[in-house]
N, C-alpha and C positions, 0 to 999 in steps of 0.2 A: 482496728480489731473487730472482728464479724462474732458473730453469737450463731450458732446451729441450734435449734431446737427442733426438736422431733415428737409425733401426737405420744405418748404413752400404751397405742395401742399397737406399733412398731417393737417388738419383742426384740430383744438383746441376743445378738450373737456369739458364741461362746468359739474362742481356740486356743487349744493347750500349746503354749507358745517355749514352754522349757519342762523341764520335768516338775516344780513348782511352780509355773509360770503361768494362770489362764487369761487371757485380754479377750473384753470384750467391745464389740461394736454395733453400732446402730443403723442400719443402710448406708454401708461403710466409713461410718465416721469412729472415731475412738471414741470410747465410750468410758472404758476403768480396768482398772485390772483387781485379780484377787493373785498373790503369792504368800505361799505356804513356805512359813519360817521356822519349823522343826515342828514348832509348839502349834501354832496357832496360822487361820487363813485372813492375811491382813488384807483390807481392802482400801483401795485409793480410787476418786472417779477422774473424770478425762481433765481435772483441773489442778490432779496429785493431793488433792485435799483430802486426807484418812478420816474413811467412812466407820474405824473398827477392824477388831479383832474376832474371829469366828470359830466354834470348834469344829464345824463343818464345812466343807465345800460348798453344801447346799444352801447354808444358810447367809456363807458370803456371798453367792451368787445373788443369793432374795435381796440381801441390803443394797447390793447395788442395783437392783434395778427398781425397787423403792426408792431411794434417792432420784432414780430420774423420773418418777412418775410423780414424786413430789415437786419436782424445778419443774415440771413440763406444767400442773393445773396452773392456771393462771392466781395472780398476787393484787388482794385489793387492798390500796393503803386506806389507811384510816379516814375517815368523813373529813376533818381538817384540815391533813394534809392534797386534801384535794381540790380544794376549792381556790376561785383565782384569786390573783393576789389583786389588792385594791390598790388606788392611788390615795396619796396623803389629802387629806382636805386643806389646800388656805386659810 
């Protein structure tokens, strides 16, 4: 399995893909969708993991491309979990 990742400054392409349907993509890769379920615009990203419920269109669009500018910064683990691991002493 491969991982895509793209910088954050690659902006989210938007197409209305059904009459409540918007997908969006990132230099053609899938990115998430938002669809609108009477109530509310739910949003799922490219991994089907629900991002939320929106009362907006605009504001489902923002969360999901906050989700991908939060996966794209880079992840530092903790000071301990970093360091190598020793051998046992004799």
């Amino acid at each position: 399995m491969s991982t895509t990742t793209f910088p954050p400054s690659d902006p989210l392409t938007w197409k209305q893909a059904d009459a409540d349907v918007h997908v969006a993509t990132r230099n053609g890769e899938f990115a998430g969708f938002v669809e609108f379920d009477g109530t509310a615009h739910l949003v799922r990203d490219n991994h089907g993991t629900d991002l939320g419920a929106f009362d907006s269109l605009h504001d489902a669009f923002r969360a999901l491309e906050e989700a991908h500018e939060s996966a794209a910064s880079p992840q530092f683990l903790p000071r301990a979990w970093r360091r190598r691991a020793r051998r046992a002493r004799a």
